[in-house]
Each structure stands twice: as C-alpha cells, then as structure tokens.
N, C-alpha and C positions, 0 to 999 in steps of 0.2 A: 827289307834289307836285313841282313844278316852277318856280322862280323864276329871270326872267332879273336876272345880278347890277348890268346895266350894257351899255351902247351897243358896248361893244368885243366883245360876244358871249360872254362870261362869264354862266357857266349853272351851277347849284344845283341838285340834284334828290336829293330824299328818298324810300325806299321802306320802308314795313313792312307785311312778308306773317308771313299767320294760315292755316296748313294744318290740319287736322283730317280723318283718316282714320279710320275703322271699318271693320273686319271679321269679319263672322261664319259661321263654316258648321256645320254639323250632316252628321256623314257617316258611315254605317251602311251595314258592309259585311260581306259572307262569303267567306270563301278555303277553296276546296274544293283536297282531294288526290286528282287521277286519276292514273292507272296509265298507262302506255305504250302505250295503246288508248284511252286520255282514256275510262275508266270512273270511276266516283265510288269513292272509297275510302273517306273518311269528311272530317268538316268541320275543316279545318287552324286555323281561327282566324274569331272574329265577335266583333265589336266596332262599341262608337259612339264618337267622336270629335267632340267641342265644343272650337271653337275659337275664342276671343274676341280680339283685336289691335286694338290702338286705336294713332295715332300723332298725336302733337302737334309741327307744328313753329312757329320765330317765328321772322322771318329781316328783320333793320334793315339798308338800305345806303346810302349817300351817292357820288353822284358830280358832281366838278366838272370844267366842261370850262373852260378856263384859257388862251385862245390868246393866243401871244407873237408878235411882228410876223407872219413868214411860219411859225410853226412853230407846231403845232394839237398842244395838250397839254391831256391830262386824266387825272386821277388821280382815287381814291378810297379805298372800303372796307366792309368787309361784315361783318357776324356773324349765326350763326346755330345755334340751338339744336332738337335733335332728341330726344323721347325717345318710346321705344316699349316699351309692355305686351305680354307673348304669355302666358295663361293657355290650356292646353291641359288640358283633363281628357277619359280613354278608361275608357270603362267594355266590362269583360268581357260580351257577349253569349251565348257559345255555349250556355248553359241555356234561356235565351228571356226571363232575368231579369237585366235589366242591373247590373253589380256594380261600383260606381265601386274602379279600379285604381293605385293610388298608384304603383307602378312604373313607368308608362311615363307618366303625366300630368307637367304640369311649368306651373313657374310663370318666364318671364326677363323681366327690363325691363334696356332698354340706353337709355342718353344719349350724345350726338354732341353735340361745341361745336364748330363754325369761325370763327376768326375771319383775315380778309385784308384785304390791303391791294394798290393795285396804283396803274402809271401806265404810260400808253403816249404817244408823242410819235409826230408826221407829218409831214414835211417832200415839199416840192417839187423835185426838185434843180435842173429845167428842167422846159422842156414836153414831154421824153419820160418825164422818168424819177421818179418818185415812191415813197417808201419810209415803212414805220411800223415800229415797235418797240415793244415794252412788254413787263412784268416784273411778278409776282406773287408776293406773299410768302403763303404758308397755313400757318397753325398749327392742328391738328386734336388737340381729345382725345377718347376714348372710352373707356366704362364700361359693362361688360355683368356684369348681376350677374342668375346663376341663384339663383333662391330655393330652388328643388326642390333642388339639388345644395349650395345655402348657399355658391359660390365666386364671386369678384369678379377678372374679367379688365380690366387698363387698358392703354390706349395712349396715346403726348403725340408727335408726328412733325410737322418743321417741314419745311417744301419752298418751292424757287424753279420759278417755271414761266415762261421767258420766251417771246417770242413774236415772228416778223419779217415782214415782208412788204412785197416791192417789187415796182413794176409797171414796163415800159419798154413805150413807145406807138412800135413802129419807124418807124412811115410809119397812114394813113388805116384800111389794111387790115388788120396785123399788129401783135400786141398779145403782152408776153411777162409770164408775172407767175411769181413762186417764194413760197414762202412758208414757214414755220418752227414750229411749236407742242410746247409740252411739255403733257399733260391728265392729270387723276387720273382714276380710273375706281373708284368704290369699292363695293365689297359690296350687295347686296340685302339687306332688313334679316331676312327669311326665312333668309337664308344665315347669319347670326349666332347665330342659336339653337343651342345645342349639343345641346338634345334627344336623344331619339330618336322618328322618327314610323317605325312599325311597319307593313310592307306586309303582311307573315304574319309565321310566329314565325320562320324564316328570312333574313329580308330585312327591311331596315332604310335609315333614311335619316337623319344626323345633322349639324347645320349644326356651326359653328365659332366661336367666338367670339373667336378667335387671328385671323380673317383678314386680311390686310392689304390697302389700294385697293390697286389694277396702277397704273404709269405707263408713258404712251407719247411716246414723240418720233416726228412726224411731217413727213414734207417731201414737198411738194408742187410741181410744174412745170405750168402751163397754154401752150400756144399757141393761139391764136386768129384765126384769120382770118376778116376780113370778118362777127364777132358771128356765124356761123352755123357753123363750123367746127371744133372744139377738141378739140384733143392733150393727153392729160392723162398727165404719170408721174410716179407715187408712190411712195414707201417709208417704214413705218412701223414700231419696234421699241416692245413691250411686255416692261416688266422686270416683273417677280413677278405676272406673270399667275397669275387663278385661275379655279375651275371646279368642276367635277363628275366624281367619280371612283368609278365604279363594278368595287368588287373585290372578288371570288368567294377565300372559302376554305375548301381544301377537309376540312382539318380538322378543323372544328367544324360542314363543311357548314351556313355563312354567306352569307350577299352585302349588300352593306355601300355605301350612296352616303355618297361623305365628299365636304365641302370641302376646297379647300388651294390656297395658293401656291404652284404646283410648276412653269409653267412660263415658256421665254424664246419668244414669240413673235417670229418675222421675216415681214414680209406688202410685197410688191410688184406692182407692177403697170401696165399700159399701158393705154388704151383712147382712143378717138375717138367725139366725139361731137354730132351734126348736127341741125341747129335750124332751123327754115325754114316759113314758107307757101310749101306746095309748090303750091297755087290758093289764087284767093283764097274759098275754102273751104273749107280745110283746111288746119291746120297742125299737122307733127308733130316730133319731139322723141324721137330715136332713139341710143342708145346700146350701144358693145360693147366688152368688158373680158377682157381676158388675166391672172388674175392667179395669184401665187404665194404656197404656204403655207409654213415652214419653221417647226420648234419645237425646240427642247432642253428638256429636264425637270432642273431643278431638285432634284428628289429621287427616290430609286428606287423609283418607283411597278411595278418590272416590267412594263414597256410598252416596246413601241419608236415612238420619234415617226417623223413620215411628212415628206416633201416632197411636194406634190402641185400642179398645175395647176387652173385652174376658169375658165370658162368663162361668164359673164355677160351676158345680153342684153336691153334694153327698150328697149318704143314706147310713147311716149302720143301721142295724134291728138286732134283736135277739129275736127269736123263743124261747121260752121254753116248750119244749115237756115234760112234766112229770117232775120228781126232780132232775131226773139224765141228760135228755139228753135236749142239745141246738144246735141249728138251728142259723148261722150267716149267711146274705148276704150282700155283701157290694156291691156298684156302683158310679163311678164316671163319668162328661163329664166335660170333655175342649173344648171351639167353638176354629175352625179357629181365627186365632190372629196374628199380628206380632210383634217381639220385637227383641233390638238392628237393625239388621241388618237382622233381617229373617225371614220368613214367614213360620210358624207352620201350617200343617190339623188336623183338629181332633183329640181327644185323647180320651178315655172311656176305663174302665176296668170292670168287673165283678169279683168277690171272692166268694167262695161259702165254708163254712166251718161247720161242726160238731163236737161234742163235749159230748164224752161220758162218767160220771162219775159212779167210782166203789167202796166199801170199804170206806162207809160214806164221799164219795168225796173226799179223799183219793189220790185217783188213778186214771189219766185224762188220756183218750185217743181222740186224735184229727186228723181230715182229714181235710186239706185244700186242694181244686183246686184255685191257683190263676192266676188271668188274662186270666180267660175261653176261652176268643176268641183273643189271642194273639194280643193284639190292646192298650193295655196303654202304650207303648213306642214310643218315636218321630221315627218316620219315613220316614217323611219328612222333609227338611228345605232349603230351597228357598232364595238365596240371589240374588242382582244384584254389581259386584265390578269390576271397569275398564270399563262398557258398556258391562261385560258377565254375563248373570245368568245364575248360578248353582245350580242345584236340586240335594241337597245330599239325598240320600235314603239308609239305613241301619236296620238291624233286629237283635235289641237287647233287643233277645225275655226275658218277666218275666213273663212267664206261667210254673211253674210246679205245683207237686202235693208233697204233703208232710204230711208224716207221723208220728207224735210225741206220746211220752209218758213221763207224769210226776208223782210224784209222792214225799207226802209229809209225812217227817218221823216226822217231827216238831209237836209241840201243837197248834193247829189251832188259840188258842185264846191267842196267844202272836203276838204282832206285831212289824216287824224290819224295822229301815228306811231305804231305799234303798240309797247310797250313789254311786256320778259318780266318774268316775274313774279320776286321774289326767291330762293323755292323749288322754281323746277321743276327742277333737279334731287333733290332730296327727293322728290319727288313720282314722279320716274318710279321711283324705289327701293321704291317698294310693290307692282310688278309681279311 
C-alpha cells in the first residue's frame, strides 16, 4: 500500500509479506565397500531418509519518505518473524526391511524475530557533487530447540549497519562515485540443524545451531567515463565468517562436515568494465576482474589458510535480428583460485538465448539453453584438514533448456515501479 501524504512529496508505504515454504524428499540409498581394485566387499550401509521442512515467515514494514527543503529524507521500520520445522526420520534398510531408527532421525524447529528500524538522508551539495547516508538499527533473536536431543539453544544480538554514498559529476564525461556499506549475511536455515545426516557409518554431516550471521564492511570506488567505460576498485572484510568444514580423523577413522564461525575474510579487487553498441546491432557488455583472496582462521581447524589471485571474465551480447527478433549470448570464466580453505578448478558457462516478438511486442516468446556444456558449477573443491586432503567432487548440474511466453495486456507507455518483497531475504535462506 502506498499513500501520497501531501503536495510536498511526503509518501506512506506499508508492506505485509506471507511466505510459506515446503519441503519434502524421500531418498533411498546404498554405500557399497570396495577394496583397492574397487571390488565389492560387502554393503557399508542402506537406508531411507524422509524429510519433511516446512518454513513460515510474516514480515510488516513501513517506510516514509519525508523531504525537508533541499534534503530528501526517509526513514522507517521493519519486523519480521521466521519459524522453521525439520522432522527427519531414517529408517535401517540393509535387511530389505526398512526399520525406523531413533538414533539418527531427529525432530528441530527454530524461530527468528527481527526487528529494525533505519533512516537515510540525501543531500545535493552543488551540481557536481551529491552524497547520501543512512544508518540501521537490528535487533535479532533466535531459538532453535532440538526435540530429539530435548536442548534449547538462544541468541538476542543488536547491531548498527550504516551506510555512505557520494557521487562527484567532474565535467560531461567523467563521473566519480565511492560508496560505504556494513551487511549481515546470516546462516541457511539447513545449517542450523545440529543433527546428524549420515552419508555411510563413516561420514557424517552435522549443522550447528551456535552459528552466528558473518558481517561485512564494504567499499567500493567507480570511475566512469563517457557511461560506457568504468573502473571499478573494491575492498571488502567479513568478520565471523562461516562455512563448511570437512575433517578426517584418523582415530576413530571418521570424516565429519561441521559448521562454524571460524574465519576473517579479506577480498580485493580491480576490474574494467565496457558497455557500448558496438553496431547498431549489437550491443555488448564486457567485463574483467583481478581479484584477491586472503583468510585468517579464527579457530584451529588444522588447516593452513591460502592467499590466492583469480581471475574473472564476462560478455553478454545482444543480436538484434530485425524489429521482432533477438539473439542473446552470454559467457563467463573463473581461473583456478583458492579461498578460505579450498582450492576451486575452473568455472565457465555459455547461455545461448532467443527472443521472438509478436502483436506489436506484445507477445514474447523466448528459448533459452543455459550452461551449454554443463561446466559453470564447482565441481571441484580441494581441501587439506588434519594432514588429509580431500577432493570433494559433485554435479550440481545448471544446464537446462526453457521455454517462456509473456505477454502484456497493460499500456506500454505507463510505467510501474517494481517494488521487493518484505522477505526475500528469508526466502533465499531456503536454498
């Protein structure tokens, strides 16, 4: 809802989002033990695994925009409630007679409150130079209570997030802007689970319900010339980063994925980046990145952290075949690199996409193929932890083919602002 309050440009806008997420899998598997010749020895483990997750979130926000003669000010506030179910029941297979397993099943529901409040102010200082500010207050509690284990883990953490940004227009051509952000970055709600989900009797994977969000301060530099040109250098630190930590021991011949807070990320970087109708049928949108990894570890995981360089590169293009129809290719590469604890190969994708319009454009019909050669997903990652490296390898293929149709009943030459939703950050935490 949106109500203007008055002629001066005083604005009122209320939001309340209803998310409701489901999950369910069914997943029946066998762990065979072969011999050093990969012979079969005998069957390590078989089981089925039901897993039920449901997530409810509500999320109220109010924002006014409030301008005072030359100075554009707007303030607000937000709350927002999460709570999430994970009933997990594994039943023993290896008979051929499935045997529900109280040992390794598990019952967790966690709740998440936020509540915030913020305001940013904008000012003109002349006609080169323009600057904005603003400041956020967040107050976060969380409650994760395993029922299987019967233990209740809480959190209460208040945090300021401020935020700057100035732009200086030197001449027609050249445009300079810096900019300033502090972000939370908080846990998957998967990661929360203290369980344990069982890969063989072996190997395990167990979330945390201690975890705490990472924060990052970030700053940012643009130069720009001429809108088609720009120099971009940044520097960002993450405090109590978290993650994924896989560790082999060798005593009870174990291997163990845990969560945890354990490290300090440093990440910088350079690149340039070019934007143009190079004909006027064709415009592309080309970009390359030099960037740097640095970590310290927080706790002694027995690792040693890395420095490493990488390597960044993409093109998107866009063909225009006639009035109606377009031609999109897009390409990216990632070099070999390492970071926290792992050593990345190669990444590159291909997108290959058309775009056919009908009924004075009207009526879109679109094909994409994306990720042509199944190869923009990690599929490798290389740690060493305890004096064992492990090469995890996985195919979490993003190639398919997709077929759209849209179609606009509207007046082309009205235009609506796109407004985000209260929860989408909630929402990509179910990932």
């Amino acid at each position: 809802m949106v109500s203007k309050l008055d002629t001066l440009g005083r604005v009122l806008s209320f939001d309340f989002d209803y998310f409701d997420y489901d999950y369910d899998q069914d997943r029946n598997y066998i762990v065979n033990t072969l011999s050093a010749n990969s012979e079969f020895i005998k069957i390590n483990q078989a089981a089925q695994n039901i897993l039920d997750q449901s997530i409810d979130n509500y999320s109220a926000k109010v924002d006014v925009t409030h301008p005072i003669q030359s100075i554009g000010l707007s303030y607000g506030g937000k709350f927002s409630f999460s709570k999430t179910t994970n009933d997990f029941q594994s039943f023993n297979n290896i008979t051929g007679t499935p045997v529900f397993d109280e040992n390794i099943s598990n019952e967790f529901e966690y709740k998440e409150s936020v509540m915030a409040a913020y305001f940013n102010i904008s000012k003109e200082i002349s006609d080169k130079l323009e600057i904005k500010a603003g400041l956020r207050l967040e107050n976060t509690i969380t409650e994760g209570f395993s029922k299987t284990e019967n233990e209740v883990n809480k959190n209460d953490y208040l945090k300021l997030f401020p935020t700057f940004y100035a732009v200086y227009k030197a001449n027609e051509n050249d445009n300079f802007s810096f900019s300033y952000g502090r972000r939370i970055n908080r846990p998957g709600f998967s990661d929360l689970n203290p369980f344990r989900f069982y890969f063989n009797t072996n190997s395990y994977s167990e979330g945390n319900p201690f975890l705490q969000p990472s924060f990052s301060d970030n700053l940012n530099f643009y130069y720009t010339h001429k809108q088609k040109l720009t120099t971009n250098i940044y520097f960002s630190t993450v405090a109590d980063g978290f993650g994924t930590i896989t560790a082999p021991n060798g005593d009870n011949n174990t291997q163990v994925t845990l969560r945890r807070n354990y490290i300090t990320e440093y990440t910088g970087g350079i690149g340039q980046i070019y934007a143009d109708n190079i004909t006027p049928w064709l415009y592309s949108r080309n970009q390359i990145y030099l960037i740097g990894y640095d970590s310290k570890f927080k706790e002694n995981i027995n690792a040693v952290p890395t420095f490493s360089l990488q390597l960044y590169f993409s093109t998107s293009n866009t063909f225009t075949i006639g009035e109606t129809t377009k031609l999109q290719a897009d390409l990216f590469y990632i070099s070999p690199h390492s970071y926290s604890i792992y050593y990345y190969s190669t990444i590159y994708g291909l997108n290959i996409g058309l775009t056919q319009s009908f009924f004075s454009k009207k009526l879109q019909v679109s094909l994409l193929a994306h990720d042509i050669f199944d190869s923009g997903s990690i599929n490798s990652a290389i740690s060493e932890v305890n004096g064992v490296k492990i090469d995890f390898g996985s195919n979490y293929s993003r190639r398919y083919l997709r077929l759209s149709l849209s179609y606009n009943f509207g007046n082309n030459n009205i235009s609506a602002r796109n407004r985000k939703f209260g929860n989408d950050d909630t929402r990509r935490r179910t990932d």
